[in-house]
N, C-alpha and C positions, 0 to 999 in steps of 0.2 A: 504494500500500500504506500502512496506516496499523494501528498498534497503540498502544491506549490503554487507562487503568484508569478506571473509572467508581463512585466508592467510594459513590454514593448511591442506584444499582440495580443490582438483577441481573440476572440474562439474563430471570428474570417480566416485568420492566418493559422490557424491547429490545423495540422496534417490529419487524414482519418487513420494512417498507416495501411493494414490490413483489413480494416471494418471500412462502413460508410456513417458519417453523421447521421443524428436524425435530431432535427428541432425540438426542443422541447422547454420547460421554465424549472427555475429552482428560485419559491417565493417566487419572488414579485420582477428576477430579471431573466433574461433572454440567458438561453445555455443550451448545451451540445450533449448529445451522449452519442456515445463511439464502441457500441460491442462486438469484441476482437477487433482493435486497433492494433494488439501488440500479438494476435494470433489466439488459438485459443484458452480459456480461459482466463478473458480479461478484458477490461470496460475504463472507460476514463471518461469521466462528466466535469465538462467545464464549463463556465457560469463568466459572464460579460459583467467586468467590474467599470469598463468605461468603454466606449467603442473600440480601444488600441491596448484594450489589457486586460485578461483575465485569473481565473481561480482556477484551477486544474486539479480534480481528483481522480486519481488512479488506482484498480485494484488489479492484481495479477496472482491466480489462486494456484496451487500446485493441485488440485481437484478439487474437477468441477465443473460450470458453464460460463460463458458467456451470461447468460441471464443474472446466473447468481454472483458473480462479477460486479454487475449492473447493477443489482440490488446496494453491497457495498458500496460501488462509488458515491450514486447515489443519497445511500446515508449519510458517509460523510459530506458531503458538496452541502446536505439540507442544514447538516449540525453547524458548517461552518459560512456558510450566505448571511447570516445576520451580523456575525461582525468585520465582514469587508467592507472597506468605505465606498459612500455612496459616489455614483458618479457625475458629472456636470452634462 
């Protein structure tokens, strides 16, 4: 598991890798979920802290799916949206 802020892209500029995006929200902003981006299982949800930067969470599980991958990132990305600073 890994969760990082990337203050010089936003989820426009996230590679999918291996997966394809699919649009979706965490709270109240625009975000990305990507399952198998990094092959199987594993998912990385990232969340638009300003148009040009985002919040990236990543899980990679040694067993198991993609789906349940998804689930993890997802949790964390939800646990951690309310305290990133808000954007202009």
């Amino acid at each position: 598991m890994s969760i990082y802020l990337v203050p010089e892209a936003g989820i426009d500029q996230l590679s999918p890798g291996q997966g394809s995006k699919i649009p979706t929200r965490v709270g109240s902003r625009e975000a990305v979920e990507i399952p198998g981006d990094a092959g199987k299982q594993a998912c990385t949800v990232a969340i638009a802290v300003t148009k040009g930067s985002r919040m990236t969470a990543s899980t990679s599980l040694n067993k198991g799916t993609n789906e349940e991958a998804c689930a993890l990132s997802r949790e964390i990305a939800t646990a951690a949206e309310p305290e990133l600073p808000r954007g202009n």
